[in-house]
N, C-alpha and C positions, 0 to 999 in steps of 0.2 A: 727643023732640028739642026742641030748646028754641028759642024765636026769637030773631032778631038784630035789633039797633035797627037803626034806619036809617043811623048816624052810624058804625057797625059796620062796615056792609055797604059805605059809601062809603072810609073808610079802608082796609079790605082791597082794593078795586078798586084804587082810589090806588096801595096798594102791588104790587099785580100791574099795574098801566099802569107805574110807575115802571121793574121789575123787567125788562117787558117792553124798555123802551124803551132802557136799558142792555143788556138781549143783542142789543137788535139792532145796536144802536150797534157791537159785539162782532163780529157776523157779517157786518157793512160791511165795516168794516175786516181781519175775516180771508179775506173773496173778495178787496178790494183788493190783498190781500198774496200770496195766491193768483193772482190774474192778474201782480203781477210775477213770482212766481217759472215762472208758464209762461212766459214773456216769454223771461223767461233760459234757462229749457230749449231753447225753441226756438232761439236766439241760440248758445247752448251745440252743439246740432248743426251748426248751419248751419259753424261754427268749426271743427267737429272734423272734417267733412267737408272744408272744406277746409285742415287740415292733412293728413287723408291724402292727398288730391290732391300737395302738397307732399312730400310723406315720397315714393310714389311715385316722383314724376320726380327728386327727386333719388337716389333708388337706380339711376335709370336713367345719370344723369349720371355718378354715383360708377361706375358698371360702363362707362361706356364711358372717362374718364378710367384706370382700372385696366387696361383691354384695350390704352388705347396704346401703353405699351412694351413687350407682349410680339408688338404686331402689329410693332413699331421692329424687334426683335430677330429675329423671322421675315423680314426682309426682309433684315435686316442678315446674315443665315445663309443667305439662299436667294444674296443675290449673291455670299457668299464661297467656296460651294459650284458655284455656276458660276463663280466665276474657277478654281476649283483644278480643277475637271472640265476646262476649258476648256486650261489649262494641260498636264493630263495629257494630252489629247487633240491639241493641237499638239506638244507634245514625240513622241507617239508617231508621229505624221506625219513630222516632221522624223528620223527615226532610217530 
């Protein structure tokens, strides 16, 4: 094995402190980037939670708006239905 000058041994350090000091610069910035994107994940649920919440009640809404005209027309049937019972039933008194 052969030995190394000293002026060797300092430029190679050199070059691995340089090296190092670029990946870290590298791994700063890719947690940085890293905690925004958790940021927005959690942001992202928080959202989507409450759109389901929303999606929900308006199915609720939408099904109680759709049940009111057949509740309109049940009524509208149940009093036509007693007028004509009501009808037959005085006619048949009066005879």
């Amino acid at each position: 094995m052969e030995t190394v000058s000293k002026e060797v041994f300092m430029g190679r350090c050199q070059l691995t402190d340089e090296r190092f000091n670029r990946d870290q610069k590298r791994f700063d910035r890719l947690e940085q980037g890293l905690e925004k994107i958790t940021a927005l994940s959690v942001q992202m649920a928080e959202i989507l939670k409450q759109h389901s919440a929303q999606l929900s009640e308006q199915k609720e809404r939408i099904g109680r708006l759709e049940g009111r005209p057949a509740a309109w027309i049940d009524r509208v049937l149940s009093a036509a239905t007693g007028a004509v019972v009501s009808a037959v039933v005085t006619m048949l008194v009066a005879i």
